[in-house]
N, C-alpha and C positions, 0 to 999 in steps of 0.2 A: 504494500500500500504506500502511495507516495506521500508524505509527510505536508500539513498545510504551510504552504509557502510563504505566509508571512509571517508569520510566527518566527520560523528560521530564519527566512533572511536582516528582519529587523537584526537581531542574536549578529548574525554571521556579518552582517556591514558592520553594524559597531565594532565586532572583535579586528578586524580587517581596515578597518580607519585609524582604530589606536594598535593594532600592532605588536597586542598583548593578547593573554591566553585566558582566555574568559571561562568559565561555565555555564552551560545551559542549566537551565532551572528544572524545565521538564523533560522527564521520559519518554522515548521512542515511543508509542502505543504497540509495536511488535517488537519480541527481539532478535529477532531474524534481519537484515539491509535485504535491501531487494535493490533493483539495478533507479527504480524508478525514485526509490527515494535520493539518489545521488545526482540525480540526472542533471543538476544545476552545479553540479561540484566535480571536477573533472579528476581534480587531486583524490579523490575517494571511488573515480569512476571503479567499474567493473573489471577482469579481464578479458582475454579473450576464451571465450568457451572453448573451445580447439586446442587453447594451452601454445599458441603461436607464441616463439619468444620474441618479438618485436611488442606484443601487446603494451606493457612497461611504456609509458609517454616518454620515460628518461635512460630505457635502459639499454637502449642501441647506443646513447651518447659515448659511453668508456665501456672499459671491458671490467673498469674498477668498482665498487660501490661508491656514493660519493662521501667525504669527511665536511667537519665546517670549515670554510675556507676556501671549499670551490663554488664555483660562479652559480653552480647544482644544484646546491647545498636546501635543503625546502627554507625557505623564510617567513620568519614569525608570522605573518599572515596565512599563511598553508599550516603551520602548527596550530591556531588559533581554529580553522577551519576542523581539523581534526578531533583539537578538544570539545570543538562544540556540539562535536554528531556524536563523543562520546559519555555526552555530559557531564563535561568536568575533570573525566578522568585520565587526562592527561598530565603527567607530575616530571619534575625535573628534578630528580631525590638527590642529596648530597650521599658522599661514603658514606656508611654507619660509623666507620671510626673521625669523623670527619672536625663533631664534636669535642673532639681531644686536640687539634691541631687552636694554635693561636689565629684571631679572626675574628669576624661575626659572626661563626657558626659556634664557636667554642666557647661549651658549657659543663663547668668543674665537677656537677651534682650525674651529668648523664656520661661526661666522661667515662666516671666512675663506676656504672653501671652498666657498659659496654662493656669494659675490662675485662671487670669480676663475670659476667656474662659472654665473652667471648666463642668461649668451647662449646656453650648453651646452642644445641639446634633453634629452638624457638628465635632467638634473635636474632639468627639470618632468612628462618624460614617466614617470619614478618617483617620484613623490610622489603621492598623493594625492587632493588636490588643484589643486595649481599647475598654471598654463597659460601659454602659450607668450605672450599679450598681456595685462600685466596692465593696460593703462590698462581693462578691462574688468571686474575685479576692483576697482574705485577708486584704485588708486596706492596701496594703503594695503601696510603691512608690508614696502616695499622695503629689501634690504639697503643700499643705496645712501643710503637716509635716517633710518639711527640716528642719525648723530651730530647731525641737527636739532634745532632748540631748541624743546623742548613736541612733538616728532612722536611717536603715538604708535603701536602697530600693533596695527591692529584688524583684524576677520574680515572688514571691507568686504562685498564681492559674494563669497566662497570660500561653500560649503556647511560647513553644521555638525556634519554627519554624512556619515561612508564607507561605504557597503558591497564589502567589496573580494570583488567576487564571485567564486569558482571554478568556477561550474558553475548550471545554469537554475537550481536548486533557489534559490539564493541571490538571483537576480535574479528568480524570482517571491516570495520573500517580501519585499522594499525596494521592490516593484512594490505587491503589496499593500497594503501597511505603508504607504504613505505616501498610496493611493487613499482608502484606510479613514479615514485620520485625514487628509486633507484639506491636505496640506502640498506643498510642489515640491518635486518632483523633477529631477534633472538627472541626464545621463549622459558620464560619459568615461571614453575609453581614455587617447589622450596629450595633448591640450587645443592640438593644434598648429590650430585653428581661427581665423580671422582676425576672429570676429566675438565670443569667448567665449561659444561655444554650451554649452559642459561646464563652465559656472560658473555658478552666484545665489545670490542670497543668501536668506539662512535655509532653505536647505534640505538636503533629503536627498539625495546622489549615489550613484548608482551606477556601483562602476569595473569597468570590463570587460578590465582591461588584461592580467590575470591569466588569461583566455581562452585558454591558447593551443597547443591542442593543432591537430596539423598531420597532416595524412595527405596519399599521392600513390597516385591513382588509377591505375591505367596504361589499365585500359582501363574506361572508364564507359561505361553504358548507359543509353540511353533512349530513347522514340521520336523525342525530339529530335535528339538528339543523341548521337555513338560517337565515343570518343577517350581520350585523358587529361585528366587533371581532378586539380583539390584541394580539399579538404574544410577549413578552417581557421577555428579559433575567433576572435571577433572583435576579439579584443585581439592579435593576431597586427599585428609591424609590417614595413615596406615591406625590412628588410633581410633578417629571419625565414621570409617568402614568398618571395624569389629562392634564399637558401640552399637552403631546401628543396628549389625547383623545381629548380636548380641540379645537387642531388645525385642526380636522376631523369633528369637530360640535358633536363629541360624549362626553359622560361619562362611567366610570367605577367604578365598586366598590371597594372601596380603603382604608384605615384609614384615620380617620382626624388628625393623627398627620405627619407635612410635611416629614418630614426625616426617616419616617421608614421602614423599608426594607421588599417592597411591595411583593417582589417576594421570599420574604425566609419562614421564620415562621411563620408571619403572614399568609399569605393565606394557606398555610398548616395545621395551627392550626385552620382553618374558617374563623378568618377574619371578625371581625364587621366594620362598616361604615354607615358616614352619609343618605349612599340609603339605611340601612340595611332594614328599615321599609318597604319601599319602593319593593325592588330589594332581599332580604334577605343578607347571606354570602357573604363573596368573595368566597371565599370555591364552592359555589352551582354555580357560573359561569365560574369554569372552563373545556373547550372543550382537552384538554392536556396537557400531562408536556412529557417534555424530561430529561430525569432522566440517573445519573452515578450508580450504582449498587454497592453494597458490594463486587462482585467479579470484578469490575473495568468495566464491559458492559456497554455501551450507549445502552439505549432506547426510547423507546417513549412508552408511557401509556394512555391510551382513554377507550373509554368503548367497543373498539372490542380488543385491544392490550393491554396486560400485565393490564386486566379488578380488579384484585384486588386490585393491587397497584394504579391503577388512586383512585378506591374508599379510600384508605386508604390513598394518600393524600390530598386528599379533607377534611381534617380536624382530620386525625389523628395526626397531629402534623410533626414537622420537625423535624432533626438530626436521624433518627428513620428508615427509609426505603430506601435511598439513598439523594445522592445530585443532586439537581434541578438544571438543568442548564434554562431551560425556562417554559413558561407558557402562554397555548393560551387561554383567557378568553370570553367571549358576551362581549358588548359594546352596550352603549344605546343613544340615542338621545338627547342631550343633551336638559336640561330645564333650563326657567330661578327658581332662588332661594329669596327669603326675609329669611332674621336674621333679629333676636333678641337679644341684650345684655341689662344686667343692673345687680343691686347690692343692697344689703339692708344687714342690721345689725339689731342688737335690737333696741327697742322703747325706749323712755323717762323712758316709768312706769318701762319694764324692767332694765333701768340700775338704775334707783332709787334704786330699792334694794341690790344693791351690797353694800353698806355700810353696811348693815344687816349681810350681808354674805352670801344673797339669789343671786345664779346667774345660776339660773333654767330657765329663757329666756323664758317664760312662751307665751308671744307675738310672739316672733320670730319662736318658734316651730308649735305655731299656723298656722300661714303661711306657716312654709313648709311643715307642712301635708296637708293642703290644694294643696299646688302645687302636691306635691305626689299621691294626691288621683284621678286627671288629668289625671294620666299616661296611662290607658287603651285609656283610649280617645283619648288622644294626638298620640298615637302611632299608632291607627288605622286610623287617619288622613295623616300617614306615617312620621310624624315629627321625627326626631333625635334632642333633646338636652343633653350638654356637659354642665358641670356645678359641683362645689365644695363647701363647706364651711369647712370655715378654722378658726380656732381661729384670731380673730381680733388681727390688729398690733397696734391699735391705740387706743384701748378700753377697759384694764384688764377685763376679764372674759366674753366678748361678743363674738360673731361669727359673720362670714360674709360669706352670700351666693352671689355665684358669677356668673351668668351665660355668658358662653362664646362658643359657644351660642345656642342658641333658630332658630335649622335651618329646613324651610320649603320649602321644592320641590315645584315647581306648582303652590306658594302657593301669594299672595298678599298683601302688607301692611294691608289692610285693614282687609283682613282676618288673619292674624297673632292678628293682634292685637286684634279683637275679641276673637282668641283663649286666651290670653293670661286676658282678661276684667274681667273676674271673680277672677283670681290671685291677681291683682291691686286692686282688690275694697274689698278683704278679707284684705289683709295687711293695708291698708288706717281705716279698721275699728279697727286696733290694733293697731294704732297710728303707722303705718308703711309707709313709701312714697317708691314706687316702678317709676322710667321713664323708661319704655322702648323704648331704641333706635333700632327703627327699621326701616332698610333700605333694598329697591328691589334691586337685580341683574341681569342681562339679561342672564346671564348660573352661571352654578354650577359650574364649575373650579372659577371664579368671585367671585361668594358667600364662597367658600370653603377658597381664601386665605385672604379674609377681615375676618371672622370669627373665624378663627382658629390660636392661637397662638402658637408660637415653643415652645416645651415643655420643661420645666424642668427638665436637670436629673445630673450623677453624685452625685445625694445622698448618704450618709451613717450612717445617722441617723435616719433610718428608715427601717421598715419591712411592705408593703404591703400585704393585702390580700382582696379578693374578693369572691362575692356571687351573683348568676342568682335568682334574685326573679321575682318566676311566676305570672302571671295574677290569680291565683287559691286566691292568698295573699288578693285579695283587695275585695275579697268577705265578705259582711257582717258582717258575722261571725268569722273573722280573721283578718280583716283591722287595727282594734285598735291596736291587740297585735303585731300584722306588725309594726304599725307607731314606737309602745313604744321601741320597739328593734330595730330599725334605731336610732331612737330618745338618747335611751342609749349611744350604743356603740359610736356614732359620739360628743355625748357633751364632752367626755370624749379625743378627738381622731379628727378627720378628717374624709372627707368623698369627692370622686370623683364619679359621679355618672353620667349614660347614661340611659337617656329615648330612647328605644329601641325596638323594637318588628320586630325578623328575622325571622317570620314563614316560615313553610313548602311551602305557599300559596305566598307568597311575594318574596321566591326562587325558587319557577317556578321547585322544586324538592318533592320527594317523603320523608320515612323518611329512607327506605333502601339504597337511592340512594349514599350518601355519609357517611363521617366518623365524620360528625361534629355533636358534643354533643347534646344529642337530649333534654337536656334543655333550649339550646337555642330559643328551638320554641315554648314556652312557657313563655317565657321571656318578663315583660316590664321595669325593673329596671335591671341592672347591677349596683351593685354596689361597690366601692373599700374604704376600710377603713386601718386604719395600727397602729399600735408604732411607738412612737418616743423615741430616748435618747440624753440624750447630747452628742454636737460637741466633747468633749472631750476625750469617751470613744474610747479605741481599745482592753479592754478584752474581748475575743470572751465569754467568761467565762459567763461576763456579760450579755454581747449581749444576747447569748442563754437561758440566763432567761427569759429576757423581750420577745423576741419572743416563749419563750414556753405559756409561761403567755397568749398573746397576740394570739396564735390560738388554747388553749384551754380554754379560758374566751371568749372575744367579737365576735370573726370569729365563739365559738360553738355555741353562742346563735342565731346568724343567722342561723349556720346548726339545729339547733331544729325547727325551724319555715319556711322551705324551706325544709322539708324530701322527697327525691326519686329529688333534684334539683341540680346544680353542680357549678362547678366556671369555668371561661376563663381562659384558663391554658396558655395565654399569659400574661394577668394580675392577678395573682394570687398567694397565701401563698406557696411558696416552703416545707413549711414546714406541707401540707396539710394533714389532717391524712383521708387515704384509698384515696389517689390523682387517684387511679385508675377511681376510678366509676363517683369522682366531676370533672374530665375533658375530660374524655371520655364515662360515665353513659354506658347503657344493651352494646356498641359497642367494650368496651374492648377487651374483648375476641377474637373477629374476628382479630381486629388490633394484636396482639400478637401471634394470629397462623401464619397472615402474616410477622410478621415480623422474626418469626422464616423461613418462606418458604424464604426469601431474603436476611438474613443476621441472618443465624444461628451460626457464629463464633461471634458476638458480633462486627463488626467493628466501628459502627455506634453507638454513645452514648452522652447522656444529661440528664440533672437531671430532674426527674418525665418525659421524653421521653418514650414512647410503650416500654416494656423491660427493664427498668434503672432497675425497682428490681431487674436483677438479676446479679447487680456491686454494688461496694461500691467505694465511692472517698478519702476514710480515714477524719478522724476528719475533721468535717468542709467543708469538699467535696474539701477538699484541697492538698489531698497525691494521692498514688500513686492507680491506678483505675485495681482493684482484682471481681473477681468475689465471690460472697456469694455461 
């Protein structure tokens, strides 16, 4: 329906005379843009249906995106134009650390509250902008580094513009808006991404986080598929989805970290979780999305409607094909759960030796091969545990394994604990004491938030990366040199690790049915290891040593001993070499023809996204974003 004309234009020539960013007052009456309500505004027009890359009014001009500075560049009046078809919700956010630097923004009371709140997902996944890694933003604006001498806090890699979108209407004009005038675009819900997918710089974001209306189906129909189901917008996060399911007597498959944004990259990139064993991907249970399009089009996507692209977000990844506004999933019966937590370090005889200078942990390693060697087992029992070791705080040169936790669907104290008996009594024979604390829950929303702690993020002295070790690993014949390569790279290093198994069989899917990595279904280890450097550094100079180091030393030797296997390209080395095949394996291909059929001008882009080879982000993935 085309919107009445004077109304807006009155709005639209004032914003356009002064040259400022106004808000409308009222609401779309649809929220859907239809082509007719822009018809007077070119900057927001439509694309071309056909998906022609000339369509872009600006983007035959360069081969480049454009930055401020070129003659391009949209001017206050086309932003002014934008904010007002979005009512208002156009924002220009400072850093969150930004508040810390001297200035007009700098304020002592919120300083201080960023700081202490830094590690806090909540703090990034409500702002704006901020993301959960900012060595990927450039280091700039940390609260951590006002008091530096000459530090100053720039916009680095943040977008320069928000669209804080509530509804399609708002995410097809920031879709347009930015196709038309030739600028990048990025998209985020919470930035909990390991690679800063939902950050770049000079451009336009769209935030989805504000998405989040939720409904519970009880009985969906289709010919696919009869059951219950949820329909939730995409800014919906992983603690918002079990509530809800929660209060229906249902579950869904979700991540187990509370804050992360269940409806964006996660489920798009597949999607592990604590049913994965169980239940498989998030990926494998989605019935549709309703999707904004490179040419600014709402759709809806299934397996009779726009049947590529359903397949292609089912685990090709996000920022890559459009933006998600929703997502209607299965939903299951809710069960009760028993955890597990507990913790051990080295034994007596191993720390004995460190005065020698032996601190080979010889006991401790013992044990967690033993846990390791479980994993076929444990995962065909459908179990998910979450679990790290980390260099001891307390202990020079010891490690501590930490399980957080040991989670069992269905499953019993008593039977947990049996699973877990043979663990206990290998460690106790290497002078090791394991207690596990294990407690029943009457459902899995229950068990999922005593079990799962808020994650830690905000890092910057460190580089992650990750590897799918197959069930093929723990065969006889290859289990040893399995262990001895965990065993390396983590004495050295860190290691987060997911007993896991998402088969084919356990997602109630085929292997062509969707787009998620088809190592996943051969999977009983996910594992994540990384570099660290010191707090101190910000020469990327540096940096990019250590992380060169760091995924052509311990990240290869995992890839030699996992050949034809891939990584989660939600946790995983940005810096992956042939990232094509380790996050998308034989599926590539399909995904990049489609993406060429839906978004052959390039509007849609993220680092290692379907298509990113063929952009560059300049040094650092922090200039201005050219095609190769």
């Amino acid at each position: 329906m085309k919107l009445p004309q004077s109304a807006w234009l009155a709005g639209i020539f004032t914003a356009l005379a002064s040259a400022a960013i106004l808000p409308r007052d009222d609401e779309p009456s649809d929220s859907v843009l239809t082509p007719g309500d822009v018809a007077d505004f070119p900057v927001l027009g439509f694309g071309d249906f056909d998906n022609n890359p000339s369509s872009g009014k600006r983007s035959t001009a360069s081969h480049c995106k454009y930055i401020p500075g070129d003659s391009q560049w949209p001017s206050n009046s086309e932003w002014s134009v934008l904010n007002f078809f979005t009512g208002g919700s156009l924002v220009k956010p400072d850093p969150v650390g930004k508040v810390c630097y001297k200035g007009s923004a700098y304020d002592a009371a919120r300083c201080a509250n960023v700081t202490a709140e830094w590690s806090n997902s909540d703090l990034h996944a409500g702002h704006p902008t901020s993301i959960m890694s900012p060595l990927y933003q450039g280091l700039t604006c940390l609260p951590q580094d006002s008091s530096f001498a000459n530090h100053q806090c720039t916009l680095g890699g943040y977008p320069i513009y928000v669209v804080n979108a509530r509804n399609a209407w708002d995410v097809q004009a920031g879709v347009n808006f930015a196709r038309n005038t030739n600028i990048r675009l990025v998209i985020k819900n919470t930035g909990h991404d390991f690679a800063g997918k939902s950050s770049g710089s000079y451009s336009l974001s769209i935030r989805t986080h504000m998405l989040k209306d939720i409904a519970v189906i009880k009985n969906y129909k289709s010919k696919y598929y009869s059951g219950p189901a949820i329909k939730a917008g995409s800014g919906i996060q992983g603690f918002e989805l079990y509530a809800a399911a929660h209060a229906a007597g249902l579950m869904a498959v979700g991540g187990e970290g509370m804050t992360v944004g269940w409806g964006g990259g996660y489920i798009q990139g597949g999607g592990h979780s604590p049913l994965s064993s169980l239940h498989g991907m998030a990926a494998d249970q989605v019935l549709s999305y309703e999707v904004v399009l490179a040419n600014g089009c709402f759709v809806t996507a299934d397996k009779d409607t726009n049947s590529d692209l359903f397949w292609a977000l089912r685990g090709g990844g996000g920022s890559a094909f459009g933006v998600v506004i929703s997502i209607t999933v299965k939903a299951f019966t809710e069960r009760p759960v028993t955890i597990s937590t507990f913790n051990f370090t080295a034994s007596a005889a191993d720390v004995a030796k460190y005065d020698s200078g032996d601190y080979s942990n010889d006991d401790f390693w013992a044990v967690i091969k033993h846990y390791l060697s479980l994993f076929p087992e444990h995962a065909d029992q459908g179990i998910y545990s979450y679990w790290n070791i980390f260099p001891s705080y307390t202990v020079k040169g010891a490690q501590t394994f930490t399980m957080q936790p040991y989670f069992a669907v269905g499953k019993t104290v008593a039977q947990v604990n049996a699973l877990l008996q043979s663990l206990v009594d290998t460690a106790s024979a290497h002078g090791i004491t394991i207690h596990p604390n294990t407690v029943h829950y009457p459902s899995f929303y229950e068990g999922w938030k005593a079990g799962f702690p808020k994650e830690t993020v905000g890092l910057y002295t460190s580089q992650p990366g990750s590897r799918l070790f197959p069930r093929a690993n723990w065969a006889n014949d290859t289990w040893d040199t399995t262990f001895d390569a965990i065993r390396q790279v983590v004495s050295a290093s860190f290691m987060i690790g997911f007993n896991i198994a998402p088969s084919l069989t356990a997602g109630g899917v085929t292997e062509d049915e969707n787009a998620v990595n088809p190592a996943w279904r051969n999977t009983v280890l996910h594992a994540i290891a990384g570099v660290m450097w010191d707090a101190s550094i910000r020469n990327f100079t540096l940096i990019r040593e250590y992380q060169r180091n760091f995924t052509h030393g311990p990240m290869q030797l995992w890839r030699d001993l996992t050949p034809g296997s891939g990584a989660y390209l939600g946790e995983a080395d940005i810096n992956e070499p042939d990232w094509q095949q380790a996050f998308y394996g034989c599926k590539y291909s399909k995904l990049y023809s489609i993406k060429k059929k839906y978004d052959l001008s390039g509007v849609f882009f993220a680092e290692t996204a379907v298509g990113s080879e063929d952009w560059k982000a300049g040094n650092d993935r922090l200039g201005r974003l050219c095609r190769v």
